[in-house]
C-alpha positions in Angstrom: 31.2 30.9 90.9 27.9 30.7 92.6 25.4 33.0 91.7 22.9 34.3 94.3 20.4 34.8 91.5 19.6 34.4 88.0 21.0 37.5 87.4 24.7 38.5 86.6 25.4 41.7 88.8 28.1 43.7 87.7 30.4 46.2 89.1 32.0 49.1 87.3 34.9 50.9 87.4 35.6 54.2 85.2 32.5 54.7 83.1 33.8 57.8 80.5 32.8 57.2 76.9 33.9 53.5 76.8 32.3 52.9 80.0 28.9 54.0 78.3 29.3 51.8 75.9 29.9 48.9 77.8 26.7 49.9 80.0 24.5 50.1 76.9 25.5 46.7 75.8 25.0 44.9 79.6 21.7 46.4 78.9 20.8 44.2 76.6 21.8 41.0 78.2 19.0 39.2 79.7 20.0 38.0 83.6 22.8 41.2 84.1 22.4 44.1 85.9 24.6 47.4 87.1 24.5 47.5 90.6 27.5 49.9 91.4 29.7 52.2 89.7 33.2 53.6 90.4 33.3 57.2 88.2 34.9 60.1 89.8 34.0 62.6 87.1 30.4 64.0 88.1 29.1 64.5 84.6 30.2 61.1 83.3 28.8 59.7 86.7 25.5 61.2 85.9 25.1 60.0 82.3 26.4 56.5 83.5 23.4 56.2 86.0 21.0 57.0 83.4 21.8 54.7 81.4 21.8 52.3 84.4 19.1 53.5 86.7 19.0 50.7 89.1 22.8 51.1 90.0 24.7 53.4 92.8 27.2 55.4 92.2 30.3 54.5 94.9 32.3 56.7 96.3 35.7 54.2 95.7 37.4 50.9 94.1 37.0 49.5 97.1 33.3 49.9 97.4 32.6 48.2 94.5 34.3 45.4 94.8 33.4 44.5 98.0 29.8 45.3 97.7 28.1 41.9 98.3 25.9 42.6 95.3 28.7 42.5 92.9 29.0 39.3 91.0 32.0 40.5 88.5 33.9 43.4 87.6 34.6 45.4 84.5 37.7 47.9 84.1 36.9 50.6 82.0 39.3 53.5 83.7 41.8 55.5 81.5 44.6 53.1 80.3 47.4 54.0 83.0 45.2 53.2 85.9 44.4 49.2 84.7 47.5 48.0 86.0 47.0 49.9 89.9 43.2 49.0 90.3 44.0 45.2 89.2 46.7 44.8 91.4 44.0 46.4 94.2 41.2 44.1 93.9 43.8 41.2 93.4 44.5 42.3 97.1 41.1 42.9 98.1 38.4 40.0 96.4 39.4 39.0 92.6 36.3 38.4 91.2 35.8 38.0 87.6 37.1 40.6 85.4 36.4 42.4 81.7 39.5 44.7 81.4 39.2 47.1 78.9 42.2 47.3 76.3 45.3 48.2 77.0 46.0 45.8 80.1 48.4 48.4 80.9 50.7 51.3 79.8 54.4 50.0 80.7 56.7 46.9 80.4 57.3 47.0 84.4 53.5 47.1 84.8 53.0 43.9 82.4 55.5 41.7 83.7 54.1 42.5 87.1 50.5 41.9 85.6 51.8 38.5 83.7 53.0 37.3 87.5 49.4 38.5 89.0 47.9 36.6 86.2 49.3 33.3 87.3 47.5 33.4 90.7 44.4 35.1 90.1 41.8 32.8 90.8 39.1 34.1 89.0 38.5 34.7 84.8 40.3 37.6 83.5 39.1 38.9 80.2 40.4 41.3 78.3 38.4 43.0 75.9 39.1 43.1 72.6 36.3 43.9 71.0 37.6 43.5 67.4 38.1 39.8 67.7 33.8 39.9 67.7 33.0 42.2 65.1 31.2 40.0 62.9 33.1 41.0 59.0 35.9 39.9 61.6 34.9 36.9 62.9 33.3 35.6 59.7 37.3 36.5 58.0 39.0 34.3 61.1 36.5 31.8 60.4 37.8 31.6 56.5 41.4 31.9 57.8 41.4 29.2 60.4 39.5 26.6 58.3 42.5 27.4 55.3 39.5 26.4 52.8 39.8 29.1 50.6 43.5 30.8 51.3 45.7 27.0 52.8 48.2 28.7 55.2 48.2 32.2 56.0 51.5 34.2 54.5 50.7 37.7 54.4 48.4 39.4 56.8 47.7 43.1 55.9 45.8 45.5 58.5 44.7 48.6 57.4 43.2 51.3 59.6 42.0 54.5 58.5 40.2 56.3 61.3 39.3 59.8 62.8 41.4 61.4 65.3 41.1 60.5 68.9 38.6 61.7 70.3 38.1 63.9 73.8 38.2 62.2 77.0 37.9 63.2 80.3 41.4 65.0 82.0 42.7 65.2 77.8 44.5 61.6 79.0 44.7 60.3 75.7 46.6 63.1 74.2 49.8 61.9 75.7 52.3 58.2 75.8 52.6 58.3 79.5 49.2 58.1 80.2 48.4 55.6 76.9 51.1 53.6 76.5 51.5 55.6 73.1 49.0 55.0 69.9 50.6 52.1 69.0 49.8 50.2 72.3 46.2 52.3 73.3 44.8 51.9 69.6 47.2 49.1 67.9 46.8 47.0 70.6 43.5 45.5 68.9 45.2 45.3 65.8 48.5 42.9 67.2 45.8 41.2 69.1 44.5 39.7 65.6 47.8 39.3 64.4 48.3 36.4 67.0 44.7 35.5 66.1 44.9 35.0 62.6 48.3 33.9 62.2 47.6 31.7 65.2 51.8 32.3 65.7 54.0 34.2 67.8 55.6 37.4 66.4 59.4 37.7 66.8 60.1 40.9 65.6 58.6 44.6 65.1 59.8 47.2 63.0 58.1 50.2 63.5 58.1 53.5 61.3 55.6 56.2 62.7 55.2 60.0 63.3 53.0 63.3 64.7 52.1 64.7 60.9 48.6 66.1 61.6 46.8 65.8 64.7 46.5 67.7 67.9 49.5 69.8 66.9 47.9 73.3 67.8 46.5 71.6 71.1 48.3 72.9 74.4 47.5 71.2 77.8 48.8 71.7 81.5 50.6 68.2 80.5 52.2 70.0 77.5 51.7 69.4 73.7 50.1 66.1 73.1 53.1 63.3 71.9 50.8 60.4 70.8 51.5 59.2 67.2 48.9 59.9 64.5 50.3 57.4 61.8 52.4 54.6 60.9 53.5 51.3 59.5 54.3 48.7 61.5 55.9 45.3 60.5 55.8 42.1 62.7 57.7 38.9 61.8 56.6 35.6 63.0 58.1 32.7 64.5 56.4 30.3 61.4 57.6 32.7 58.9 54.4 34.6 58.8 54.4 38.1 58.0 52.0 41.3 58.8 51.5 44.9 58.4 49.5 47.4 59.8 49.0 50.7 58.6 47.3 52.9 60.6 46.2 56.8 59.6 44.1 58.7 62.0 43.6 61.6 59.8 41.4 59.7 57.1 37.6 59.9 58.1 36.6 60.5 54.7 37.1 56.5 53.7 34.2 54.6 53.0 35.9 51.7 55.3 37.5 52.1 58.4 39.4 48.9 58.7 40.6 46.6 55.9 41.9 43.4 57.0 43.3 41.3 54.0 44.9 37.7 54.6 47.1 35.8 51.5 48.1 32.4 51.2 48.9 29.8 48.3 45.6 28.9 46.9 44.0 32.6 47.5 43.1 35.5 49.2 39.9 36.0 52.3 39.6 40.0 53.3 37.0 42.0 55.3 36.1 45.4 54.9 34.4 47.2 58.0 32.8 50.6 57.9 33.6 53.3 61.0 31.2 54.0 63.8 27.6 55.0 62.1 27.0 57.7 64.0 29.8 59.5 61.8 28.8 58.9 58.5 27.3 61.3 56.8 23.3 61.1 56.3 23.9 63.2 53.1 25.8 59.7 51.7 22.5 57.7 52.4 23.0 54.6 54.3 26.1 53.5 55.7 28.5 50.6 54.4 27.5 47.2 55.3 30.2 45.3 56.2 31.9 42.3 53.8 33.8 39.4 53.4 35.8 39.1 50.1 37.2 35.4 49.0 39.4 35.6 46.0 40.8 32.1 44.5 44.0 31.8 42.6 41.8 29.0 40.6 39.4 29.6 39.4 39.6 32.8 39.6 37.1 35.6 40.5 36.2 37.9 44.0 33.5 36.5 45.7 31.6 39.0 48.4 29.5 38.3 51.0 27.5 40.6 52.9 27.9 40.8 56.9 25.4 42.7 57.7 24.7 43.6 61.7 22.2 43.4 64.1 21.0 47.2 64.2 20.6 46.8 67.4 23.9 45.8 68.5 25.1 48.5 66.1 23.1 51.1 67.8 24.9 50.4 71.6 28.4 51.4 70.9 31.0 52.1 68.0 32.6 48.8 67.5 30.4 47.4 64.7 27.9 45.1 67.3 31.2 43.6 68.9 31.1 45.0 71.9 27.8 43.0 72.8 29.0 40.0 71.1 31.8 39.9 73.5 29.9 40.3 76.9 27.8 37.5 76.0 30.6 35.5 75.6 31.8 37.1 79.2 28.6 36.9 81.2 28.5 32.8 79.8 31.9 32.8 81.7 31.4 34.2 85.1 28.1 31.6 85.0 30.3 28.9 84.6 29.0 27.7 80.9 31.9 29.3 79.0 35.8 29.9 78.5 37.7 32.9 78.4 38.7 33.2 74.9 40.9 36.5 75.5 42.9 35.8 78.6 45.5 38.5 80.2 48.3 36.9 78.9 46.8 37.7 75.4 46.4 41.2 76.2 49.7 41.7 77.5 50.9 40.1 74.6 49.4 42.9 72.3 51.4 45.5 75.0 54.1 44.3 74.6 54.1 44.5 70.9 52.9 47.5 70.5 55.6 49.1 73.2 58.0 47.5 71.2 57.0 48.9 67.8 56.5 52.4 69.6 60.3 51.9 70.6 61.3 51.2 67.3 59.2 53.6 65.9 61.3 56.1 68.3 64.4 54.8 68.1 64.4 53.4 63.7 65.4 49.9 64.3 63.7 46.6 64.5 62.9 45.1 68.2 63.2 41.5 69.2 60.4 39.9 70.8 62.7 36.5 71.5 65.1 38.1 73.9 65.8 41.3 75.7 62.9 43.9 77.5 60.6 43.2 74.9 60.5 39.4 74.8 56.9 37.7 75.2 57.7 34.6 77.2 57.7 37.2 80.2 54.4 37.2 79.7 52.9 34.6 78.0 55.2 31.5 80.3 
């Protein structure tokens, strides 16, 4: 696109928590700028324009995107309005888009989105910010090149988290409005899956439950539903294999994700510590993040610190990758990069994770050749 300026001008849409994060990070971009912002909650809307001082505050969607001082567009809204407010500026100017994770909530909505996809004539990114966390990037690196593991075979995701936190309207207490835990928070995770494998997964078997959280928490929408832990299997169509297991009642860990990737000559993993900001200053610093490469011969773990920019760290809670990524995007709506995570990837991640939230519901595996939950409605 051509750019009136030097300067990248973007337009927001839903700026809770997330939102803020995003605007911290634009903030450090040299040539971008917030010129206008969509937030119908008045408290978030004032703590959004401090952050960004030199943007308005608009009253609608619509404003936004056709503001003639909008250069691109980032979604950032609660996860069941993504698919409505895409479809809207579709209709109205599709400019280039950052969509926050999940694309969308429902298979109905994803297949419409895969179809939208196909015609949108502008970039559509969607932002996984786990794909750039650098203990991440530095592990797909090892992975891809095969130099230290030769073909992936097992792939082993481990999350151990705090509980979800509060948003604005209690949306994420509940599946209809998240697309369930395994599609809001998992999503990330069956993004890497495809990454690192660098296959397509052909069936999820999900086991998963409500142990801990929320229970005691009562809403006008009822008693929050969304899942708090499971395990989650996903087959692949080269024989790959990979596991998540997610806990969101373990805080106390010293790493939030572990991400561990085995093939015939050895083993590559990456350890990454939880947002900083929860670690406790009695414990001293907090973990730097590492890469571990362990031959098969000879043998013996070799780490490698992957240490972040502090102040990357400092703008969000997604270990620096949240600025890694919108470098990446701004280079994109300039014309000087490629979108690495397109829609179809994103709705690829839905889909999985719906389907391993039905299994999960339902105890048996889901195919993801044929039937609702197959990907080539999405990804053709």
């Amino acid at each position: 696109m051509n750019l009136t300026s030097n300067t990248v001008r973007y337009g927001i849409i839903g700026c809770g928590m997330m939102g803020q994060e995003h605007l911290r990070n634009i903030a450090l971009l040299p040539g971008a700028s917030v010129t206008r912002i969509f937030e119908p909650d008045d408290t978030m809307a004032q703590g959004s324009l401090a952050l960004a001082p030199g943007a308005q505050r608009a009253a609608s969607l619509e404003e936004v995107v056709m503001s003639p001082d909008v250069d691109c567009l980032l979604i950032a809204s609660p996860n069941f309005c993504h698919a409505e407010q895409l479809h809207a500026i579709a209709a109205l100017r599709p400019l280039p888009l950052l969509l926050e994770k999940p694309a969308c909530t429902t298979l109905e909505d994803a297949h419409a989105l895969a179809e939208l996809g196909r015609h949108y004539p502008a970039p559509i990114w969607v932002a996984m910010e786990y794909r750039y966390m650098p203990p991440v990037t530095r592990l797909a690196e090892e992975v891809h090149s095969q130099a230290h593991t030769g073909p992936v075979t097992m792939l082993t995701i481990r999350e151990h988290r705090f509980p979800f936190l509060v948003k604005v309207g209690d949306w994420n207490r509940f599946n209809r409005y998240t697309g369930g835990t395994l599609v809001e928070k998992c999503c990330h995770f069956f993004d890497l899956m495809r990454h690192l494998t660098q296959s397509e997964p052909v069936r999820v078997y999900a086991s998963a439950s409500v142990a801990h959280n929320h229970r005691d928490e009562r809403y006008p929408d009822g008693t929050p539903d969304i899942l708090d832990n499971a395990y989650v299997l996903v087959d692949f169509a080269s024989g790959q294999r990979a596991m998540l297991e997610l806990c969101m009642f373990a805080e106390g860990a010293r790493y939030q994700e572990e991400i561990s990737v085995v093939g015939p000559i050895g083993k590559a993993e990456c350890f990454v510590p939880g947002p900083g900001r929860f670690w406790p200053e009695h414990l001293g610093e907090a973990p730097v993040p590492k890469v571990v490469i362990s031959p098969r011969h000879p043998k013996g773990p070799r780490e490698l610190d992957v240490p972040v920019d502090p102040v990357a760290l400092a703008a969000g809670d997604h270990n620096g990758s949240t600025l890694y990524q919108h470098q990446r995007f701004n280079a994109v709506v300039r014309g000087q990069g490629q979108v690495e995570v397109a829609l179809r990837d994103g709705l690829a991640a839905v889909m999985i994770g719906l389907a391993a939230q039905e299994s999960a519901r339902i105890g048996q595996a889901i195919s993801l050749v044929d039937g609702d939950y197959a990907l080539t409605r999405v990804l053709s």
